[in-house]
GUBA-364422 format. One record per residue (C-alpha): residue in three letters; residue number from 1; x, y, z. Coordinates in steps of 0.02 Angstrom, whole numbers, plus 50000, padded with zeros to 5 digits. Each point is the difference from the previous one (the first is absolute). Example, Ala and Ser with C-alpha at 12.3 -4.5 7.8 and 13.67 -1.06 7.14 Angstrom:
residues 2
+------+-----+-------+-------+-------+
! rest !  nr !     x !     y !     z !
+------+-----+-------+-------+-------+
!  ALA !   1 ! 50615 ! 49775 ! 50390 !
!  SER !   2 ! 50069 ! 50172 ! 49967 !
+------+-----+-------+-------+-------+
end
This chain:
residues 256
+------+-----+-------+-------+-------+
! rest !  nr !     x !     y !     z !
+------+-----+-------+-------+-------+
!  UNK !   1 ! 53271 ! 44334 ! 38479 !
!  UNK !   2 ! 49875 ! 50147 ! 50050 !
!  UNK !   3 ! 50073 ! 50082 ! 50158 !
!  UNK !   4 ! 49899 ! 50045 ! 50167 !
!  UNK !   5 ! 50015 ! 50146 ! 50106 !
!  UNK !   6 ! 49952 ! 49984 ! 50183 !
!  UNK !   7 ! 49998 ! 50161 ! 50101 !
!  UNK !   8 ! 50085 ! 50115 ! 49894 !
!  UNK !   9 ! 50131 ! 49880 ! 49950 !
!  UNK !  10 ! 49995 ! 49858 ! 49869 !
!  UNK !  11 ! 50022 ! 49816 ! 50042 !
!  UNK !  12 ! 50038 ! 49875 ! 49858 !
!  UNK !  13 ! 49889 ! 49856 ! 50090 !
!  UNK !  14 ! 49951 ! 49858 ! 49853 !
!  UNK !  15 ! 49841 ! 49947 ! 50088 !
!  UNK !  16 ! 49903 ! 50168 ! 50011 !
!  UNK !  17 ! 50080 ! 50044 ! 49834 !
!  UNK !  18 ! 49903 ! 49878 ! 49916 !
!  UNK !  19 ! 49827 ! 50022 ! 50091 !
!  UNK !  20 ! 50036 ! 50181 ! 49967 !
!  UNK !  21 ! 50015 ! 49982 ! 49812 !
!  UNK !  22 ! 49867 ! 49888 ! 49989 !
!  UNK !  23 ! 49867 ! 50074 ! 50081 !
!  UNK !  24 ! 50031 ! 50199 ! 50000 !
!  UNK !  25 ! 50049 ! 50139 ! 49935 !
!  UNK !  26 ! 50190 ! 50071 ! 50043 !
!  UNK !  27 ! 49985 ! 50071 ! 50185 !
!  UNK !  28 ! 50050 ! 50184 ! 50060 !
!  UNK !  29 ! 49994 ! 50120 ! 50136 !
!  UNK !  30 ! 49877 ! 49970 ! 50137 !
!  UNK !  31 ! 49902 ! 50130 ! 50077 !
!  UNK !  32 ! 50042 ! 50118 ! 49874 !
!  UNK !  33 ! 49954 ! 50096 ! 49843 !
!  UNK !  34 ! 50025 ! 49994 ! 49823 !
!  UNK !  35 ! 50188 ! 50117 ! 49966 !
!  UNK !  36 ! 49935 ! 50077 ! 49854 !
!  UNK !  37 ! 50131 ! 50129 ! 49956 !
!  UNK !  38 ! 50081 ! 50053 ! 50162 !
!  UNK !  39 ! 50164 ! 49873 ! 50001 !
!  UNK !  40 ! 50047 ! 49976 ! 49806 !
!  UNK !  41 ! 50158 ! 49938 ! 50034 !
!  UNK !  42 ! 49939 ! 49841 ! 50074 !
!  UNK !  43 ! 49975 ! 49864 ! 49882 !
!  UNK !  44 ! 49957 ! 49806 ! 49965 !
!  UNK !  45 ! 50096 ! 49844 ! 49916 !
!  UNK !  46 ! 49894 ! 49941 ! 49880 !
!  UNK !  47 ! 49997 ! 49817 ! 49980 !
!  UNK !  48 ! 50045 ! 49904 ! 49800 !
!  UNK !  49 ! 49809 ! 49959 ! 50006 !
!  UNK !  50 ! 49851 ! 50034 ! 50104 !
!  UNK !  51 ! 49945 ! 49881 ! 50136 !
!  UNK !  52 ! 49832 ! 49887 ! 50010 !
!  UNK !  53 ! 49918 ! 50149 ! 50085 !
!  UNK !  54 ! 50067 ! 50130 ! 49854 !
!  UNK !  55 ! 50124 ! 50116 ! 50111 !
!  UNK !  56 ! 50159 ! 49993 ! 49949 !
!  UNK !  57 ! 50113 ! 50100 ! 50122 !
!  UNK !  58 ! 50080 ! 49888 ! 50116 !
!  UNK !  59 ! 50123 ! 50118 ! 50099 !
!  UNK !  60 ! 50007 ! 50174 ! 50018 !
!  UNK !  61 ! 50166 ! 50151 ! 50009 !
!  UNK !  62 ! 50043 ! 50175 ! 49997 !
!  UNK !  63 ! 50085 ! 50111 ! 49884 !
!  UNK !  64 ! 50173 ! 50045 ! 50075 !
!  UNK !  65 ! 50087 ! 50095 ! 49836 !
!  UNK !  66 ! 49940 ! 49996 ! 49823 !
!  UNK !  67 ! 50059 ! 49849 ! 49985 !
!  UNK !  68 ! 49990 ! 49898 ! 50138 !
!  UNK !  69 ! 49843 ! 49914 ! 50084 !
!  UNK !  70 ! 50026 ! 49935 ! 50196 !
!  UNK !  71 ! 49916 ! 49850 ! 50042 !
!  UNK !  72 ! 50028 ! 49837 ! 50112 !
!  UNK !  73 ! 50131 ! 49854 ! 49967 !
!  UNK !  74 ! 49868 ! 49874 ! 50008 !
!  UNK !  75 ! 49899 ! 50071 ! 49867 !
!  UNK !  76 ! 50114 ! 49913 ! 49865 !
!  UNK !  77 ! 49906 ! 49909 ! 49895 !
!  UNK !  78 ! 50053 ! 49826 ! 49924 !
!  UNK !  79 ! 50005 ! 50059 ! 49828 !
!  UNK !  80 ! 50150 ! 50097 ! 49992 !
!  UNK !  81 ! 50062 ! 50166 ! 50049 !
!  UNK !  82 ! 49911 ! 50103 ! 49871 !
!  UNK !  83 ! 49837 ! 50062 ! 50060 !
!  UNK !  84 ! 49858 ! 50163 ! 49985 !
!  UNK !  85 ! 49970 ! 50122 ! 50089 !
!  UNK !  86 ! 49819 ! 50101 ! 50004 !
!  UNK !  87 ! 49944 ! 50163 ! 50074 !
!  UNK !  88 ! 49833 ! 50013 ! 49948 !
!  UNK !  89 ! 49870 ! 50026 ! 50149 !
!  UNK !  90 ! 49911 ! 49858 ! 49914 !
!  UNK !  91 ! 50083 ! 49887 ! 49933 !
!  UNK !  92 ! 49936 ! 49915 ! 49840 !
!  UNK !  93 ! 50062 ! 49891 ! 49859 !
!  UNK !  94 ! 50072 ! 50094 ! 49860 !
!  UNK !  95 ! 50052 ! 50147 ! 50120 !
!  UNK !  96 ! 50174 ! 50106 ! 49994 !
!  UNK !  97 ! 50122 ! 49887 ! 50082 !
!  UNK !  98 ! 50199 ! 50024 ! 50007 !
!  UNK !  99 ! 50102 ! 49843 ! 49971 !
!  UNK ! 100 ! 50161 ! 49977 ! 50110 !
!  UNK ! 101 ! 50130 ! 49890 ! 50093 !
!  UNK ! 102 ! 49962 ! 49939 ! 50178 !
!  UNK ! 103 ! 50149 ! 49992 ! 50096 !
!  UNK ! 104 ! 49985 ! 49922 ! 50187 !
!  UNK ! 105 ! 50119 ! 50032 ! 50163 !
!  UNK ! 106 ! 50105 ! 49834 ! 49943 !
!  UNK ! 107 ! 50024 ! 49992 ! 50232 !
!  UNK ! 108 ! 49816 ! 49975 ! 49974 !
!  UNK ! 109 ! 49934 ! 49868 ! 50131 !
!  UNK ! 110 ! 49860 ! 49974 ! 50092 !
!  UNK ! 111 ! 50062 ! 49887 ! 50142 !
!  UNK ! 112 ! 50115 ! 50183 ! 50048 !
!  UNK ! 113 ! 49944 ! 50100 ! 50138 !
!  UNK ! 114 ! 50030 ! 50131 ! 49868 !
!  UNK ! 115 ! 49930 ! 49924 ! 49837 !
!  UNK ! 116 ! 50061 ! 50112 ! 49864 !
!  UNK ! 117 ! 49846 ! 50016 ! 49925 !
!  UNK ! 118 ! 50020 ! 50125 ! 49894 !
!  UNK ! 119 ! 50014 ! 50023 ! 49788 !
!  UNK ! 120 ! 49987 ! 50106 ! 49888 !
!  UNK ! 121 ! 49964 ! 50013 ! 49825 !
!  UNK ! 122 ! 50109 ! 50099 ! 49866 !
!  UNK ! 123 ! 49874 ! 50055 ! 49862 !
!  UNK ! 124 ! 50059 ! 50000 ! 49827 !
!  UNK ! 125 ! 49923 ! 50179 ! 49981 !
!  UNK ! 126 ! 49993 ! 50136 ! 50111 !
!  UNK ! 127 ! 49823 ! 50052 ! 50064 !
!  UNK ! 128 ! 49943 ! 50164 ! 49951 !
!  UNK ! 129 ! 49878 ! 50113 ! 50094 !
!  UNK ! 130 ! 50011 ! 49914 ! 50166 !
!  UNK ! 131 ! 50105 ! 50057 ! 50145 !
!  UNK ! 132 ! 50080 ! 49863 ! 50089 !
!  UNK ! 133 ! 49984 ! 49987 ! 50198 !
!  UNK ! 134 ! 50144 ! 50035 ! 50101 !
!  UNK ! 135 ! 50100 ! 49885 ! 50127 !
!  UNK ! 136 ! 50031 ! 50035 ! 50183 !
!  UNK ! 137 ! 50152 ! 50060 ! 50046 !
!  UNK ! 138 ! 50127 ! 49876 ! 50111 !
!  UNK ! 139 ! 49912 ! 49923 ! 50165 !
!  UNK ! 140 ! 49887 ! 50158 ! 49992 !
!  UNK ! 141 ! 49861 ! 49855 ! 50045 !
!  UNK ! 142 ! 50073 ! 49941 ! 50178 !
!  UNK ! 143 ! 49936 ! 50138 ! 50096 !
!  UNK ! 144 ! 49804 ! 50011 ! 49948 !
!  UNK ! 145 ! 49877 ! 50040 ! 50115 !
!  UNK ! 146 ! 49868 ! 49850 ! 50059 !
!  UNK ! 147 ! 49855 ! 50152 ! 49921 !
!  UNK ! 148 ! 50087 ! 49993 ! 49797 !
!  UNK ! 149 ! 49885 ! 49950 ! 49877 !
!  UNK ! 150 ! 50037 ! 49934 ! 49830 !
!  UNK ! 151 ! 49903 ! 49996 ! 49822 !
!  UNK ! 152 ! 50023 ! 49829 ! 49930 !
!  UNK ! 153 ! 49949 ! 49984 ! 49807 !
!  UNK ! 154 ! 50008 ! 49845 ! 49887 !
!  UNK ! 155 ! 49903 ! 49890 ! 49903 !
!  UNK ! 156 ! 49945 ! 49856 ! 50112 !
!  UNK ! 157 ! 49841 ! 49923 ! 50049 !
!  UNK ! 158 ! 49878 ! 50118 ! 50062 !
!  UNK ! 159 ! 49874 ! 49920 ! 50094 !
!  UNK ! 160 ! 50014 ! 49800 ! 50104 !
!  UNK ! 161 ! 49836 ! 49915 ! 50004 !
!  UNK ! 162 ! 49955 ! 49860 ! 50121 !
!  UNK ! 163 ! 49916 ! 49869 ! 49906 !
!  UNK ! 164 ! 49966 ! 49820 ! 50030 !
!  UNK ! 165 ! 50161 ! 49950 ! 49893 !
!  UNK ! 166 ! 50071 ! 50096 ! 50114 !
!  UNK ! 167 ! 50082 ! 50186 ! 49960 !
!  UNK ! 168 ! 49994 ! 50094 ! 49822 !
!  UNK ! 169 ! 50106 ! 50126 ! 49955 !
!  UNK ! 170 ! 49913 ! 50124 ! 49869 !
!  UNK ! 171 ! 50120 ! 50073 ! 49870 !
!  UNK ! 172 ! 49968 ! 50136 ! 49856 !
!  UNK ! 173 ! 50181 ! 50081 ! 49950 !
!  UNK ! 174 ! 49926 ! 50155 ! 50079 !
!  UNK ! 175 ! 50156 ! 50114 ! 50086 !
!  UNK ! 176 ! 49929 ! 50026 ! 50173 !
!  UNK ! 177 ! 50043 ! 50108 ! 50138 !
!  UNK ! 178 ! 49989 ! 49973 ! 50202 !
!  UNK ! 179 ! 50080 ! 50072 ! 50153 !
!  UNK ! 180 ! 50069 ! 49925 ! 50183 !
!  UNK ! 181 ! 50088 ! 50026 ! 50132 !
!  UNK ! 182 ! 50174 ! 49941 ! 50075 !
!  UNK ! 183 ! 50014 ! 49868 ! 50094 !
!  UNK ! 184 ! 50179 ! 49964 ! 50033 !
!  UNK ! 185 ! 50169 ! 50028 ! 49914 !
!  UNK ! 186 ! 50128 ! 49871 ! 49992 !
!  UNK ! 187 ! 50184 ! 49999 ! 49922 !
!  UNK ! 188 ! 49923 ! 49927 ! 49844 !
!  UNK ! 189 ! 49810 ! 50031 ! 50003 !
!  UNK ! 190 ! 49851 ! 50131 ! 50031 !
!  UNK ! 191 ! 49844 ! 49909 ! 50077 !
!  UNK ! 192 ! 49846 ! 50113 ! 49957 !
!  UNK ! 193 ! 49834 ! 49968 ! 50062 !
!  UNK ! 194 ! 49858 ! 49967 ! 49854 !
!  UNK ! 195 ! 49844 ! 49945 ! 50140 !
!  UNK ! 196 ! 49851 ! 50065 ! 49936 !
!  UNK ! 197 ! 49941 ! 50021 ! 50184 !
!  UNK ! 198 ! 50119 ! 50128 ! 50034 !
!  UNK ! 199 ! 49956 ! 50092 ! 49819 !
!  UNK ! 200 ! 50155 ! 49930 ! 49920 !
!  UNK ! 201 ! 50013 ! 49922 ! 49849 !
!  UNK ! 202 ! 50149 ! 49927 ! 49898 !
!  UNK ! 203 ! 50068 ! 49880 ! 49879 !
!  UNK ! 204 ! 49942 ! 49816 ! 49930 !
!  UNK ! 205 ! 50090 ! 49845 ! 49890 !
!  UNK ! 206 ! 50015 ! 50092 ! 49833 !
!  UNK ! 207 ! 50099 ! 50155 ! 50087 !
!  UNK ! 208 ! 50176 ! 49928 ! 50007 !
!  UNK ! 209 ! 50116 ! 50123 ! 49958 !
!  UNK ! 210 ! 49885 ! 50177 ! 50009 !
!  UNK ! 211 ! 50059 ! 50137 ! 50120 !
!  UNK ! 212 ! 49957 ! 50043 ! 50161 !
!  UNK ! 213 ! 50007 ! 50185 ! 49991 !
!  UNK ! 214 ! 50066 ! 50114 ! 50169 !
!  UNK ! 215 ! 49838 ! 50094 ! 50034 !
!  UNK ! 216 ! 49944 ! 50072 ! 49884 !
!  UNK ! 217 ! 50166 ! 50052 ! 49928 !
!  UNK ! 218 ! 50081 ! 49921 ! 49825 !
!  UNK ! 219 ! 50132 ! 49899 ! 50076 !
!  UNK ! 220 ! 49986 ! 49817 ! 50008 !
!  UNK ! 221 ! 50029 ! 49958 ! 50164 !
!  UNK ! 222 ! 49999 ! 49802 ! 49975 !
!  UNK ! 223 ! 49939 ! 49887 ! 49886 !
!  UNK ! 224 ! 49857 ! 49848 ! 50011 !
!  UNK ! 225 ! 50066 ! 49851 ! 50047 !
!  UNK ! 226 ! 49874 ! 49900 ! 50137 !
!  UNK ! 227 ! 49858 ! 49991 ! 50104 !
!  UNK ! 228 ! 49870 ! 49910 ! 50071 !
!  UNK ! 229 ! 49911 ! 49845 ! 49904 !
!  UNK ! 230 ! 49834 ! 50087 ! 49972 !
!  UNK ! 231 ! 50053 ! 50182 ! 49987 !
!  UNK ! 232 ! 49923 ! 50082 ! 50149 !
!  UNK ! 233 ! 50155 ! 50035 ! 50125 !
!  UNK ! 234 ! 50162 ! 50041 ! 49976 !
!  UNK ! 235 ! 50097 ! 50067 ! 49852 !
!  UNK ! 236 ! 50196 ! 49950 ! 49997 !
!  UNK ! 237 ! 50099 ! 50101 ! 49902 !
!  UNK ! 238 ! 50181 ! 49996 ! 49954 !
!  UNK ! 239 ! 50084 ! 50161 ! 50044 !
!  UNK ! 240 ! 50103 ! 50083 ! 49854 !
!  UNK ! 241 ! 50097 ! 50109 ! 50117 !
!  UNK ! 242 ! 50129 ! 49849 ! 50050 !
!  UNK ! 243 ! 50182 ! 49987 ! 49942 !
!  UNK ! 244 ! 49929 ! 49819 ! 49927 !
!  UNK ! 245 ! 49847 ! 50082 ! 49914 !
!  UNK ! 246 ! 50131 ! 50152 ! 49936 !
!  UNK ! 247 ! 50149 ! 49929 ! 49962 !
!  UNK ! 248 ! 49877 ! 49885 ! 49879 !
!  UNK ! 249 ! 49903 ! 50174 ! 49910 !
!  UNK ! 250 ! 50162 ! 50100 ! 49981 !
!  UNK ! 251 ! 50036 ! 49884 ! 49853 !
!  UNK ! 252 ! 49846 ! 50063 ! 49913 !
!  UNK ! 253 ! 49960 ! 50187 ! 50072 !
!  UNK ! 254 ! 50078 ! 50136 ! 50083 !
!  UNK ! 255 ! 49959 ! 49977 ! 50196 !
!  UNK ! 256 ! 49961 ! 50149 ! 50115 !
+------+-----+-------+-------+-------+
end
């Protein structure tokens, strides 16, 4: 099943999944620009085959280490735990990808006021000539001023039309780039504005997993996880400076 990111976060909702795949291309950031370049280290899980409208990435992730990719718990797929991993800017059939292991928060749970909803995957071979992003350091996130922006980067639908079926989400496995502003912080989550009226933009279904970058800074403050149905809101991102979201990455990396 193709996953959905609302906000900056990723839902797994059936329903829009379907019209999604069947009527668009992958969505991505909103009220942003194409990445180009300038974050490397982000990345996209590349699906076994390409979807009706010919994208194929259904989540997107980060580069931790050489080795390991961070992404959301509820981008597991239902064909097993192996999976690929892209970095292209562009993603297109027959381009480098990195073959791994997903492995999932096993206290993942959406019904939790703290989900778990985070994975990662352990590639086979390390990635050369990309740095990986670094993590914040313990609760460094509780204290953030209401003015903190964020750079959120993924994969996801870039554009929702209004149309008489009723809304589209346009896809193209293009790594996109937008920025917003805090909202509010809770124990678990960072709420970051992506309204277009206020100049913010932000994430869409297809972003599940990609960073939320501190400022402009290389540390992933929190990753996609939710948002608002047709991606013009609110971002919610789980924050990966909890002892939930550590004590889950110090199996896999080195934590700050």
């Amino acid at each position: 099943m193709r996953r959905l990111v609302i906000g900056l976060v990723a839902l797994a909702t059936p329903a829009i999944t379907t019209l999604a795949a069947l009527t668009a291309p992958a969505q991505a950031i909103t009220n942003g620009s194409a990445d180009g370049n300038a974050h490397p280290n982000v990345g996209g899980l590349v699906a076994a085959q390409a979807y009706s409208d010919g994208t194929w990435i259904y989540c997107s992730g980060t580069l931790i280490s050489p080795t390991v990719f961070l992404t959301a718990a509820h981008c597991a797929e239902g064909g097993g735990d192996r999976v690929r991993v892209t970095f292209s800017t562009a993603y297109h059939d027959g381009d480098t990808t990195y073959a791994g292991t997903f492995h999932g928060d096993p206290a993942y749970d959406q019904k939790q006021s703290d989900p778990h909803d985070i994975a990662v995957v352990v590639l086979d071979k390390a990635v050369k000539g990309i740095t990986p992003a670094a993590l914040p350091k313990a609760d460094s996130l509780s204290g953030l001023s209401g003015d903190q922006k964020f750079t959120s980067v993924g994969y996801g639908a870039h554009q929702v039309t209004n149309q008489a079926g009723g809304h589209q989400y346009l896809y193209d496995d293009v790594r996109m780039v937008a920025t917003g502003a805090l909202n509010s912080v809770t124990p678990t989550w960072l709420r970051i504005s992506m309204n277009p009226a206020t100049d913010n933009g932000g994430t869409c279904y297809g972003d599940s997993g990609g960073p939320n970058f501190l400022g402009s800074t290389g540390i992933v403050a929190a990753t996609t996880i939710t948002g608002d149905a047709i991606c013009r809101s609110t971002n919610v991102d789980y924050r990966l400076d909890t002892p939930s979201a550590r004590s889950f990455l110090s199996s896999y990396v080195a934590l700050p």
